[in-house]
C-alpha positions as CSV (number, residue, x, y, z in Angstrom):
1,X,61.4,152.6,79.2
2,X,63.3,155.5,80.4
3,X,61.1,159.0,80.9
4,X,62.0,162.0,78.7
5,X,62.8,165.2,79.5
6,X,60.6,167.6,77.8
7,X,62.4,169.4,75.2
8,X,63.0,173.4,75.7
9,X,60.5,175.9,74.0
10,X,61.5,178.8,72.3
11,X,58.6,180.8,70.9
12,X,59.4,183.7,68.9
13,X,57.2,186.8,68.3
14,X,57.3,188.7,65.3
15,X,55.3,191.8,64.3
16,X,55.8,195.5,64.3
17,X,57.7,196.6,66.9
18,X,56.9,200.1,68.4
19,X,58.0,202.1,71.1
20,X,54.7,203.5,73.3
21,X,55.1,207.2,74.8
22,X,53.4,207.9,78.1
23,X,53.8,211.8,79.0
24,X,52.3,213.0,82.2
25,X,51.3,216.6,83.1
26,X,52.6,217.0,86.6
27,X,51.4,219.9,89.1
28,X,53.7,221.0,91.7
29,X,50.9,223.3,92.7
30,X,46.8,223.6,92.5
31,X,45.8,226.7,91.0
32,X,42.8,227.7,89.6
33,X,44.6,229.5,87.0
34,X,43.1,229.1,82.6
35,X,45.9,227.6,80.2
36,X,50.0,228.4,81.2
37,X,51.2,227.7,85.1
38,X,54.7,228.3,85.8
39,X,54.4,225.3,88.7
40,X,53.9,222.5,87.0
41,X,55.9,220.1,84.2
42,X,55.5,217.1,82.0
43,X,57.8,214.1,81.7
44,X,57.5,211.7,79.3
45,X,58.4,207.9,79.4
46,X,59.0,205.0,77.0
47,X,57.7,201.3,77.3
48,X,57.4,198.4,74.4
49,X,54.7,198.1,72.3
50,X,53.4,196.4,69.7
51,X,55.2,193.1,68.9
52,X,57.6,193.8,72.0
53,X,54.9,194.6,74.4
54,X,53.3,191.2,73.2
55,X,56.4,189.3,73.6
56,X,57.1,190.7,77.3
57,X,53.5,189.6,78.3
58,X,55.0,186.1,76.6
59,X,58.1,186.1,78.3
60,X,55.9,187.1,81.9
61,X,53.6,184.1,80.7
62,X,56.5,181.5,80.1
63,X,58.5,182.5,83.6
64,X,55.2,181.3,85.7
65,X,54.8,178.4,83.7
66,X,58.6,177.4,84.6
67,X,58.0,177.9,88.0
68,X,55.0,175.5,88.2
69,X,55.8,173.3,85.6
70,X,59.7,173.6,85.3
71,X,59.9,173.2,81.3
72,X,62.4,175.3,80.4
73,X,60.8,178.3,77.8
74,X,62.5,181.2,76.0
75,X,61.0,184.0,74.6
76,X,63.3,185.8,71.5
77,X,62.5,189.5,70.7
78,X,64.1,192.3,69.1
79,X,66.5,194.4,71.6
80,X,65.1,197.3,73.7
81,X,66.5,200.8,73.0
82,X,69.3,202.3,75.4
């Protein structure tokens, strides 16, 4: 009896799919100063969340077990903003 291949998985996540907003108050300088300071700014940055940030865990997840087990796995999720 000849051995089979195992078959590729796909696994799909569905869900809401948000976008998650970090913003960080940078200081250029310390200053002991109440409220305003001229020296510092904030930047903000984007990462997935929700449904995406699940299926990028997923996708993290199915790349390991590839390596150790070599089944082939895809992860399908909606498209990330440019």
């Amino acid at each position: 009896m000849p051995s089979a291949e195992p078959l590729p998985r796909t696994v799909i996540v569905a869900g809401d799919v948000t976008i998650d907003w970090n913003i960080a108050r940078l200081r250029r300088v310390k200053a002991n100063l109440p409220g305003w300071e001229s020296g510092g700014s904030t930047r903000a940055w984007w990462q997935h969340g929700g449904a995406a940030l699940l299926a990028d865990l997923v996708e993290a997840v199915a790349d390991e077990l590839h390596e150790s087990t070599g089944i082939d796995q895809s992860v399908r999720q909606a498209a990330q903003p440019s």
